[in-house]
C-alpha positions in Angstrom: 54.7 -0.5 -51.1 57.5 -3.0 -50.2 57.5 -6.2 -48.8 59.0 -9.8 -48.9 58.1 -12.8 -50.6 57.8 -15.5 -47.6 55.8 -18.2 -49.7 55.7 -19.0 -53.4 54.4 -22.5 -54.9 56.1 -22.3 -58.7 53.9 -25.2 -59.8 50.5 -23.4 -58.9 51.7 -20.0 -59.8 50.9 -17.9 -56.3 52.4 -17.3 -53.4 52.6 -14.8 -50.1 54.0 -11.5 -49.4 54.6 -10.1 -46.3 54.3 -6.5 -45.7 57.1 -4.3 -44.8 54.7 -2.1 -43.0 53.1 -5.3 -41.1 49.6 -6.6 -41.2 48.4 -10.0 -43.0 50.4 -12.0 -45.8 49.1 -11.2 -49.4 48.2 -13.5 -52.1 49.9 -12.7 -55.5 49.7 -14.7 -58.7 52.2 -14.9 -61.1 50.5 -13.1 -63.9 50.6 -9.9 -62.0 54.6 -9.6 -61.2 57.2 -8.0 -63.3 60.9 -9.0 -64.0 62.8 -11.9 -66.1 62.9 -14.0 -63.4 60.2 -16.6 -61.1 59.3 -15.4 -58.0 61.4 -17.0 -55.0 61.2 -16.6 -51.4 62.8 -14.5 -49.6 63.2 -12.0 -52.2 62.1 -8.3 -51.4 59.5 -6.4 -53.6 57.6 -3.8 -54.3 53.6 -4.0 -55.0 50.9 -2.3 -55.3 47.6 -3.2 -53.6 44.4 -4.1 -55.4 41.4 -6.6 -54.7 40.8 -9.7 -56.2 36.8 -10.3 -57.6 35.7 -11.5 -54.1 36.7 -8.4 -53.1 39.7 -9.7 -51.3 42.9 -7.3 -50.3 45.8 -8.4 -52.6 49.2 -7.9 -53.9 49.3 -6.4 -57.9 52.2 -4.7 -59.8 54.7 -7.1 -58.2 58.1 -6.4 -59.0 61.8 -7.4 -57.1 63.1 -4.3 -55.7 65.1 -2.2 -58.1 62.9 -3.0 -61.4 60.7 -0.2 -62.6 57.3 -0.6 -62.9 56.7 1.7 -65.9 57.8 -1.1 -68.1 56.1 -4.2 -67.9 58.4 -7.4 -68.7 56.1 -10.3 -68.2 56.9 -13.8 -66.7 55.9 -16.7 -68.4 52.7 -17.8 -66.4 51.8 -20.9 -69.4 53.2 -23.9 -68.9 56.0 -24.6 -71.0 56.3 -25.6 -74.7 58.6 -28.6 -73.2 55.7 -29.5 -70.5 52.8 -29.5 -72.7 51.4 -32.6 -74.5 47.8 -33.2 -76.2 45.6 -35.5 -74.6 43.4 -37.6 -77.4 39.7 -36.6 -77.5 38.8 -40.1 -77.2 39.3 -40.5 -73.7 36.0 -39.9 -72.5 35.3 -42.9 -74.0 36.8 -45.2 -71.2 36.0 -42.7 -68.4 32.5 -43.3 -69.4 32.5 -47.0 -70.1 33.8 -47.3 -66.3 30.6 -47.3 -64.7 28.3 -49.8 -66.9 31.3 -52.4 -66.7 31.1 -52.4 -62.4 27.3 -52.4 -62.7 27.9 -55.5 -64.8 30.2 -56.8 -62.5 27.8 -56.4 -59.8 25.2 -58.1 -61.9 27.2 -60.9 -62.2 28.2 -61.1 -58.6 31.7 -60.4 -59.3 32.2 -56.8 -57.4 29.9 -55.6 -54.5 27.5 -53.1 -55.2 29.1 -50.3 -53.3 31.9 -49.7 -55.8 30.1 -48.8 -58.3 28.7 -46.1 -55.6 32.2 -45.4 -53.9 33.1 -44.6 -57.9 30.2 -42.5 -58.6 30.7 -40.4 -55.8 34.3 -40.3 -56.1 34.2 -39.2 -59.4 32.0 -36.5 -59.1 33.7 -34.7 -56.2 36.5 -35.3 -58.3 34.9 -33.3 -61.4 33.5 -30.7 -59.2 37.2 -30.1 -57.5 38.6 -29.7 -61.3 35.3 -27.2 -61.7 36.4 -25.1 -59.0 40.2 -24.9 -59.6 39.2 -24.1 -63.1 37.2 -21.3 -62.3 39.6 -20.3 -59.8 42.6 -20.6 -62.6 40.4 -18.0 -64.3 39.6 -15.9 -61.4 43.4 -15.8 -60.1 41.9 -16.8 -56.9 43.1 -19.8 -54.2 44.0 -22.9 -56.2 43.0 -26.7 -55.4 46.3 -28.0 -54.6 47.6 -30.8 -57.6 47.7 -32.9 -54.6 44.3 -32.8 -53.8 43.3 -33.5 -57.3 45.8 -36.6 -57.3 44.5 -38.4 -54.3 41.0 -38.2 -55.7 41.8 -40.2 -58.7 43.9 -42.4 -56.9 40.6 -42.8 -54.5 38.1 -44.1 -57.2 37.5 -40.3 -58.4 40.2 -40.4 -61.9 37.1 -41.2 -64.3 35.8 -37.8 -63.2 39.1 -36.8 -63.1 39.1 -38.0 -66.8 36.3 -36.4 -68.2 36.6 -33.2 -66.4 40.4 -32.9 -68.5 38.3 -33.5 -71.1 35.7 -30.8 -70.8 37.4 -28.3 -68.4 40.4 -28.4 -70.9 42.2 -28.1 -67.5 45.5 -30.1 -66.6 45.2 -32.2 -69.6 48.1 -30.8 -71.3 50.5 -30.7 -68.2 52.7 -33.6 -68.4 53.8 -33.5 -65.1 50.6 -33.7 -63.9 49.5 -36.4 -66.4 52.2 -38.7 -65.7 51.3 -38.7 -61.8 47.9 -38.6 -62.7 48.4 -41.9 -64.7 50.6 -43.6 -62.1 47.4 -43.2 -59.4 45.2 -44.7 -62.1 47.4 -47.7 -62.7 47.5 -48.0 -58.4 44.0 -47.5 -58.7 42.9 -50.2 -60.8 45.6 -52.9 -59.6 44.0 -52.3 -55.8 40.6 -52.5 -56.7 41.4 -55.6 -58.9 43.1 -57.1 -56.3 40.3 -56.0 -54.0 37.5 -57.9 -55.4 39.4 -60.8 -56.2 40.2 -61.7 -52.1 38.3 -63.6 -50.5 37.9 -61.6 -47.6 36.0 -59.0 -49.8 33.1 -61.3 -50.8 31.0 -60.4 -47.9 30.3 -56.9 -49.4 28.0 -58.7 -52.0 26.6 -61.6 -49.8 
């Protein structure tokens, strides 16, 4: 079958395909295309259709038009050598330690009780968002956009952010996404530090 490529996110990997013959877009991941080169849009294809383990309709056997598909020339799906760093074991440690230091704030009177709520839930939609694009990594299904994953930590959610790197060995070793990642935890902690140390915070705790 032939068709176009009309969207294509390089950084998650997936994108869209339009069908020559017409009908609905379909979702292709990187790992099934062939050719030397990334996917870009606009470019016209060949595919073959096949279903994804929810039983979706999907694009497989992608290949630019004019590349055979007997042989199979894969495209680097991994992140590159360049791109990858090695995140310290150790940094559970802190994610951890996050949450009996604002209880003993609160015990002290020096942070109102709800942030050490807003952080709990925060971090724990954030570790169940990292679950799920995980598993969906795994499943070549519909990613959590990086975005998505950002604001959370930048929203009180990096500690489950943290620990979910840690144990989902997922986005740990992308240093794209750990130096944005860092930067919203940095934003994170200056706010909140400069939130409980106004004035016109102190009734939260009265």
């Amino acid at each position: 079958m032939r068709g176009r490529i009309v969207d294509w996110k390089d950084d998650r990997g997936f994108g869209f395909i339009e069908p020559e013959s017409g009908g609905g877009r379909l979702f292709f991941h990187i790992s099934g295309t062939y050719g030397t080169t990334r996917p870009i849009i606009g470019a016209e294809v060949v595919y073959e259709l096949s279903r994804s383990p929810d039983g979706r309709l999907r694009a497989a056997s992608v290949a630019p038009i004019g590349v055979g598909l007997v042989q199979r020339r894969s495209i680097p799906n991994k992140i590159p050598a360049k791109e990858k760093l090695r995140q310290p074991k150790w940094l559970w440690i802190p994610a951890v330690l996050v949450f009996p230091l604002l209880w003993w704030l609160k015990e002290l009177g020096k942070a109102p009780p709800q942030l050490f709520w807003v952080f709990s839930g925060a971090s724990t939609l954030t570790f169940l968002f990292y679950g799920f694009d995980k598993l969906a990594a795994k499943r070549e299904a519909r990613r959590t956009p990086e975005q998505t994953l950002q604001m959370c930590a930048l929203f009180c959610g990096w500690p489950g952010a943290l620990l979910a790197q840690q144990i989902f060995k997922h986005k740990s070793s992308k240093a794209s996404f750990q130096r944005v990642y860092w930067f919203m935890v940095v934003l994170n902690i200056v706010g909140v530090a400069i939130f409980i140390s106004s004035p016109s915070s102190a009734f939260l705790w009265r």
